[in-house]
C-alpha positions, 0 to 999 in steps of 0.5 A: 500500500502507498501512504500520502497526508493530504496537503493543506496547501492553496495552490500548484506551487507548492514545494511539499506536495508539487501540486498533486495535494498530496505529500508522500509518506510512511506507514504512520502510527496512530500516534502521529495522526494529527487531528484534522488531517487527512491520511491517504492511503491507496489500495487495493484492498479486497474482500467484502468491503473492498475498496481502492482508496481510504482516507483516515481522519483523527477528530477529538475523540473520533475516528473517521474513514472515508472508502472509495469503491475499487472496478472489480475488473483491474483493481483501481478505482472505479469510473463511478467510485462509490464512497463509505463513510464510517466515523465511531468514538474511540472509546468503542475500540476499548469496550470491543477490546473488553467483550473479548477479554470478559468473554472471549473471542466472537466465532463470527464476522467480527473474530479477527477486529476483536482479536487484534483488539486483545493481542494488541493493546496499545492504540499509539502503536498501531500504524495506518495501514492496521487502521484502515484494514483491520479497524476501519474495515472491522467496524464497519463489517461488524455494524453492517453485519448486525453484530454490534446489535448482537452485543448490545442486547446481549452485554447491555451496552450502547455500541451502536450509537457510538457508530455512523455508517453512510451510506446504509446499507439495505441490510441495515435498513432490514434490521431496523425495520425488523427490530422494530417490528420485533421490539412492537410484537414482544411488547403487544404480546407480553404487556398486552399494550396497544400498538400505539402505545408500543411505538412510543415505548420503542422511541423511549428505549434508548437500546433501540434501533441507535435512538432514531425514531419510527417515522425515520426507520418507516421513511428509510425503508420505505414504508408506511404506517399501514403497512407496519401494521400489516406486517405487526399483525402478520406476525402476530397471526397465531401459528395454525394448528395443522401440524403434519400428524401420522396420518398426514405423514401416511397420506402425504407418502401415498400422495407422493408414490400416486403422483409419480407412478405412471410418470417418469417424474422423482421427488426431486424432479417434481421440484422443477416445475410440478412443484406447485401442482403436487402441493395442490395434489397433496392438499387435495389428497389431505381434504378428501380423506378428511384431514385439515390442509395446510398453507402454501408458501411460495419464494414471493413470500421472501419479498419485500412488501414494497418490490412490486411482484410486476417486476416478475416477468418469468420463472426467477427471482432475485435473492436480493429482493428477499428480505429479512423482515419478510423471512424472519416469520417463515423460520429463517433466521438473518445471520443464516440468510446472510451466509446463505446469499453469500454461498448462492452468489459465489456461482450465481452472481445475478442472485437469481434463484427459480420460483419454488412452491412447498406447504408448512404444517405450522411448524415444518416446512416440506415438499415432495424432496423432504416430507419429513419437514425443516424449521428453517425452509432454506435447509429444503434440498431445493434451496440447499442445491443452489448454494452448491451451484445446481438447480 
């Protein structure tokens, strides 16, 4: 990596920096950093959170970066570089240091920030270039990736609010939208409040979404107070009590074996393309020996509210229009969807993923692959298959 101060100068004719605006330099060390001034360095830097130049700037009690995006083509900056800002006290670096002490070293995204944060002490001594890669890049991807929430709600502490990301992502977005959907079903529920009454609760808590209010989380996602309290009475929509008993399970096998007998369809085959007539068969199958039905569920209940289903034309959709407001009541949990897209997007990366059909017994998802049902309707073989590039 190349390292630069910005100049201060005013004009072409400058002996430091011989009009370029910037004066070359070493790897600096925290210590050195002179408050107000930026430090450039240039990458590249790859993984997740790539980017092809960073500035880094010392406020009183602040750390500021600003990331411009690399072509993913040649590695430099791109013609349309896009920019990130992350700027957080640095009082957090210590209490992230402390949460690996007390509790040892996190097994996710944030493992190796919190690790350096333990092995290495001493702030003065670590370089710029440790401070972009590991701490400027380490925020970042903890508060993007929820973890920041996970240690507030588990440890009680406020590390969110010494963070701003700009600018947010979607999945951020999601979270807050999904908390505050979350923080209005527990309060409605337990306390038996009205939902007004739990908005205003949600403001007053200051372990909130960072303190910001419902009509900002509403106007970020793009949401109105009417579809909140669409998805606040979906959630609470009590569980159906189907359950797949035995004599569902028989009739269910029966089905199966009736639907492929005098057919060259297999149970794997009917989920590329029959899947939604089989469900149609295996629910008419439960009615006429006089048993309950159960729900249909299709991959356009993983969208948005507001992703227009107009937008289909054909027999895919984007996984990117799948969110976690609108999955997290179907059994899939964030963290997993996150690492589920990242493994579907290494072989498909336009995220497309074919429209899929399957029925739930009100605590198992299933489909003519796995009768025996999942919690978790992506552990379907259907789904599974497209994390390893098929289907």
């Amino acid at each position: 990596m190349k390292f630069s101060i910005v100049c201060q100068c005013t004009g072409v004719g400058c002996n430091l920096c011989e009009g370029t605006g910037f004066i070359p330099s070493t790897d600096l060390h925290f210590a050195d950093l002179k408050e107000g001034v930026s430090y450039k360095v240039i990458g590249p830097y790859s993984d997740e959170f790539s980017f092809a130049e960073a500035y880094i700037k010392r406020g009183t009690d602040t750390l500021s970066f600003t990331f411009t995006s690399q072509d993913e083509a040649n590695g430099g900056q791109s013609q349309n570089a896009e920019l990130r800002i992350v700027v957080f006290k640095i009082e957090l670096l210590g209490l992230l240091r402390n949460i690996g002490i007390k509790y040892g070293i996190p097994e996710n995204e944030s493992e190796f920030l919190i690790k350096h944060l333990v092995d290495y002490q001493d702030l003065d001594v670590y370089q710029v270039s440790d401070l972009v890669e590991v701490i400027g890049v380490g925020i970042e991807e903890a508060e993007m990736t929820g973890n920041l929430r996970e240690w507030d709600s588990k440890y009680g502490t406020t590390l969110r609010c010494m963070v701003s990301i700009l600018p947010k992502s979607e999945w951020s977005v999601d979270l807050d939208y999904a908390e505050l959907c979350g923080y209005i079903v527990d309060r409605m529920n337990r306390d038996n409040v009205t939902l007004l009454w739990a908005l205003r609760e949600f403001e007053k808590d200051r372990s909130n979404a960072r303190g910001v209010s419902v009509l900002d989380i509403l106007v970020r996602s793009v949401k109105t107070l009417g579809q909140l309290e669409r998805d606040i009475m979906l959630k609470m929509k009590p569980v159906q009590p189907f359950i797949l008993s035995k004599k569902h399970k028989e009739v269910a096998e029966k089905a199966l074996q009736s639907y492929i007998e005098f057919s060259p369809l297999t149970p794997k085959s009917i989920n590329r393309g029959c899947c939604e007539d089989f469900a149609e068969y295996l629910n008419s199958s439960y009615t006429s020996e006089g048993l309950s039905s159960h729900e249909t569920f299709c991959t356009f209940d993983f969208i948005s509210s507001n992703v227009s289903l107009s937008d289909y034309t054909g027999d895919c959709e984007c996984i990117k229009d799948w969110r976690e407001d609108s999955m997290s009541s179907l059994g899939v949990p964030f963290k997993y969807f996150q690492e589920y897209r990242k493994k579907v997007e290494k072989f498909e990366p336009k995220s497309l993923v074919c429209y899929h059909v399957w029925l739930y017994d009100g605590k198992y998802h299933y489909d003519s692959e796995c009768l025996d049902g999942v919690i978790n309707p992506l552990e379907l073989p259907f789904f599974q298959r497209l994390t390893m590039g098929q289907n």
